[in-house]
C-alpha positions in Angstrom: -16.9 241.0 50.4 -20.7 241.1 50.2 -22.8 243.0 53.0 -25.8 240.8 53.9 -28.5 240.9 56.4 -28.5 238.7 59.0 -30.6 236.4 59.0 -30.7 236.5 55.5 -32.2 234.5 52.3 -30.2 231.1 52.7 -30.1 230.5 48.9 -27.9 234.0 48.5 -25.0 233.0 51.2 -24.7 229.8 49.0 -24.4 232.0 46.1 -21.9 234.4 47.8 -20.1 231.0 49.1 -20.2 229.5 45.3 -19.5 232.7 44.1 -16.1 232.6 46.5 -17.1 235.9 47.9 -17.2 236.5 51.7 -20.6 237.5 53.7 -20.6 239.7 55.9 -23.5 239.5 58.5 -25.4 242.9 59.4 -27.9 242.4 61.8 -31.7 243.5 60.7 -34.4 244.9 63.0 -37.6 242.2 62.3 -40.1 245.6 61.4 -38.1 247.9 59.2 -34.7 246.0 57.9 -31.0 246.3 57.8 -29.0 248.5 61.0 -27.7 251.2 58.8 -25.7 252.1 61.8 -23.6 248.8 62.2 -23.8 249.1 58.1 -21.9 252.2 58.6 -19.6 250.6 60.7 -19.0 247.7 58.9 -18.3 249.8 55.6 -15.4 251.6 57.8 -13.6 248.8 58.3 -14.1 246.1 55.9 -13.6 246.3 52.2 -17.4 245.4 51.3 -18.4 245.8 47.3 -21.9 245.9 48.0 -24.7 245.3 50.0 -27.5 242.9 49.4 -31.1 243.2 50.7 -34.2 242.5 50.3 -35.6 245.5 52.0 -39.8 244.9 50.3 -40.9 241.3 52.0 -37.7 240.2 53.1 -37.5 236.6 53.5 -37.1 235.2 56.8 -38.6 237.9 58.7 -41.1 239.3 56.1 -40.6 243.0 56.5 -40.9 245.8 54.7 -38.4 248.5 55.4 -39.9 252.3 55.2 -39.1 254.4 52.3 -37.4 257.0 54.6 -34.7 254.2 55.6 -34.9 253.0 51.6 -33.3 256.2 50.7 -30.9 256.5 53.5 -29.3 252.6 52.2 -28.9 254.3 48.9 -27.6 257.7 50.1 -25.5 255.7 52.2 -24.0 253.1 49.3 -23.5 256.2 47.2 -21.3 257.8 50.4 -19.2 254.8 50.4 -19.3 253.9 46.5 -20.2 250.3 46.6 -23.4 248.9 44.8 -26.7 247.8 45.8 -28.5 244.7 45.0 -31.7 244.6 45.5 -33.9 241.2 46.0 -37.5 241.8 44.9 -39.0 238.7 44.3 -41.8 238.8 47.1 -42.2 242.9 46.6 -45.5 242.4 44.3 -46.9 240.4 47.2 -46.7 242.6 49.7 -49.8 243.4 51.6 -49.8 247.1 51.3 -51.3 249.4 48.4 -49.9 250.8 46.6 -47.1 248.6 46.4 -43.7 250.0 48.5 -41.0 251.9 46.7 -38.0 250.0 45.7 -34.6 251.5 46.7 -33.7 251.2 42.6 -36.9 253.9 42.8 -34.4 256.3 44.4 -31.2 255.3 42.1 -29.6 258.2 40.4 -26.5 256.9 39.7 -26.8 253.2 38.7 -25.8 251.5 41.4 -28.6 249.8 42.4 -29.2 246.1 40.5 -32.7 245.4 41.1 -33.9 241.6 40.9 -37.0 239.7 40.7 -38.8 236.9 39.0 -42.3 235.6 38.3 -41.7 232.4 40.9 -42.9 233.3 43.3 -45.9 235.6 42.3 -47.1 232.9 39.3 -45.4 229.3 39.2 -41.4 228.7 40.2 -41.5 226.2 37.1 -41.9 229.5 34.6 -38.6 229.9 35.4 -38.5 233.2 34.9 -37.1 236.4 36.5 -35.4 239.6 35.2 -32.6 242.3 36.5 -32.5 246.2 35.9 -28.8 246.5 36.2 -28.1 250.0 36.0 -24.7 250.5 35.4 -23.4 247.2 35.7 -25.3 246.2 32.4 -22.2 245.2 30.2 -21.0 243.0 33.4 -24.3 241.2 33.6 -24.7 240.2 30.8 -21.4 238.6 30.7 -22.1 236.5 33.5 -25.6 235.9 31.8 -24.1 235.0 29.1 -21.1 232.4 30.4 -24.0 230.8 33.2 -26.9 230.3 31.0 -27.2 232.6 27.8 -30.5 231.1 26.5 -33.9 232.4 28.1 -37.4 230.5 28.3 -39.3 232.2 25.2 -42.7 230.6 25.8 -43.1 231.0 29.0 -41.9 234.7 28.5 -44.3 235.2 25.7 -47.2 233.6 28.0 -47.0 235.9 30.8 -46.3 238.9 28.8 -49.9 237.7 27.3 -51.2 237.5 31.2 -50.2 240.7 32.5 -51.3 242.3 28.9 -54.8 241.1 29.8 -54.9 242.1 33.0 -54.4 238.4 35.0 -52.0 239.2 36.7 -53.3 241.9 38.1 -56.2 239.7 39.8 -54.0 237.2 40.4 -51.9 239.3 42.5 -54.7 241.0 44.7 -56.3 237.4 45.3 -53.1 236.0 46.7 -52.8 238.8 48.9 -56.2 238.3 50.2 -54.9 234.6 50.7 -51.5 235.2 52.5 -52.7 238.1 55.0 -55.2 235.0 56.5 -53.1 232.5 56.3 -50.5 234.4 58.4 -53.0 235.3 60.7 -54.1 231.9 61.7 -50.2 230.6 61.4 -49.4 233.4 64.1 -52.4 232.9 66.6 -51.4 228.9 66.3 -48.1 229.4 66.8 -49.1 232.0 69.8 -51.4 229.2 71.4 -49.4 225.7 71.0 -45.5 227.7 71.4 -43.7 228.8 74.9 -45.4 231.9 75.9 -41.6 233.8 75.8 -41.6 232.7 71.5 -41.8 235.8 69.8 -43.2 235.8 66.4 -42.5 238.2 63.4 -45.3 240.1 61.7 -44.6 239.8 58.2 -45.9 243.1 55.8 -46.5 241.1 52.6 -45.1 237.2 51.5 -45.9 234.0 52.8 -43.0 233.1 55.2 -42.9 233.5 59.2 -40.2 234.0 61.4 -40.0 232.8 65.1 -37.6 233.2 67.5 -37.3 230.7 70.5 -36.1 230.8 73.7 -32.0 230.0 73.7 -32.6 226.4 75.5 -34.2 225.3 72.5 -32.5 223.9 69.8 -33.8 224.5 66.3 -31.7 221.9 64.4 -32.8 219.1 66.5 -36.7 219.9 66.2 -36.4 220.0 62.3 -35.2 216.8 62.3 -37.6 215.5 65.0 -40.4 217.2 62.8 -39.2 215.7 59.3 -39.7 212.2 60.3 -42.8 213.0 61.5 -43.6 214.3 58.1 -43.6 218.0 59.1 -41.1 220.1 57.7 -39.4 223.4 58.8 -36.7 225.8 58.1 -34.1 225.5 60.9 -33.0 229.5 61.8 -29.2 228.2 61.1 -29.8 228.4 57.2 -30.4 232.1 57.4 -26.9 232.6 58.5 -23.1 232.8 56.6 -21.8 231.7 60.6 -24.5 229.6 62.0 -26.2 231.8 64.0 -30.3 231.3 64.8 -30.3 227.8 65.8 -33.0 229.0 68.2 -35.4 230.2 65.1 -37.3 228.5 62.6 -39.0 229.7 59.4 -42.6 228.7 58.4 -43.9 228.8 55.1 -48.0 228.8 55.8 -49.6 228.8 51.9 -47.5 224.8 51.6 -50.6 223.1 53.2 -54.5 223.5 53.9 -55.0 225.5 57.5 -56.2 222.4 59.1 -52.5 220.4 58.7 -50.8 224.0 59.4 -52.6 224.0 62.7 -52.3 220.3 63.9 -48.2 220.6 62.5 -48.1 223.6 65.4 -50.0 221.6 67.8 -47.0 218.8 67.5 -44.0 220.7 66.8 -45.5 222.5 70.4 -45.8 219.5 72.0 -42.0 218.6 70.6 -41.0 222.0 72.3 -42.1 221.1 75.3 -40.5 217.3 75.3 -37.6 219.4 74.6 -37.6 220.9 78.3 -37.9 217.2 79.6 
């Protein structure tokens, strides 16, 4: 059994699912993360292996959890002997310098897998991630090795070359730049065209939203309403092992100029609002 938060990266419950592991849901705070107290609970009763997070930029809700809470996770896995893994992938795009701790910052035993990639930070067609394992080297690399035991070398090579010279560097600090606007504007749309009782998350670093609606709307139906309409959007019933959210929707605002992102608001609001007819 896998702890998760809830909601949670859809893409990892159907990893868990493929994996025939169980998730269990533990509910996350939108500003700093996973309930270490229902954590707690949870680890009590339930036979959980380890806990996965994504506690630097979590996608949906794009928070970063404080360092204090970082190490309490960790001191709290190593209380109850289960393992940490630790999704990274948005952490070099979070808006704040220096760049948050990981929890793997604070690992002293090797519990703590830490995972990240390049696709999100450079191009998801590099392909490209990596994994500091700790102690659970020899096992990854067996699975490594029976999934897919060849790497990309090219690509590799090429932004080894890139951060060697610096690029990447720039390139991070100028997408930063990019993202902190972009949500801006998403968020005062989203503020003007929505139900005044929507409430809106206030991501730390990334370039994903997360709104919560009020209950009597339904997310599902609006994201296929939208989708022929040629807008698309992240139903809140993805980001959860039991089908929770279906009042919630995640935006991505970097897939489109500011212009489409604001008239797409304008008619999801409007969509809302035939929603109430």
């Amino acid at each position: 059994m896998i702890a998760v938060e809830s909601p949670g990266f859809y893409g990892a419950m159907q990893a868990i699912k493929g994996a025939e592991l169980k998730a269990l849901e533990i509910p996350t705070d939108s500003e700093t993360g996973l309930s270490l107290e229902a954590l707690k609970l949870a680890l009590d009763q339930w036979p959980i292996k380890a806990i996965l997070v994504a506690p630097t930029v979590n996608n949906p809700q794009g928070f970063v959890m404080p360092e204090a809470k970082k190490k309490a996770l960790y001191e709290l896995a190593r209380e109850y002997d289960v393992a940490i893994i630790e999704d990274d992938i948005y952490g070099d795009i979070a808006y704040a310098y220096p760049r948050p701790k990981t929890i793997k910052s604070f690992d002293k035993d090797g519990r703590v897998l830490l995972c990240s990639s390049f696709s999100k930070t450079l191009a998801p067609g590099f392909r490209v991630g990596w994994i500091a394992p700790g102690s659970y080297r020899n096992k990854v690399l067996h699975v490594k090795y029976v999934s897919s035991s060849m790497c990309p070398t090219l690509p590799q090579l090429a932004i080894a070359s890139f951060i060697e010279q610096g690029g990447y560097d720039k390139h991070i600090r100028a997408m930063r730049h990019h993202y902190l606007s972009a949500r801006d504007a998403l968020r005062s749309d989203i503020k003007r065209y929505f139900p005044a009782d929507t409430c809106i998350s206030y991501p730390q670093g990334g370039y994903v939203l997360w709104v919560e609606l009020n209950s009597r709307y339904d997310s599902v139906k609006l994201a296929d309403e939208a989708k022929q309409k040629g807008i698309y959007v992240a139903p809140g019933q993805l980001f959860s092992a039991t089908g929770k959210y279906r009042h919630c929707l995640r935006f991505n605002f970097i897939d489109s100029t500011q212009a489409a992102r604001t008239e797409a608001i304008q008619r999801l609001g409007e969509m809302l609002v035939a929603q109430e007819a």
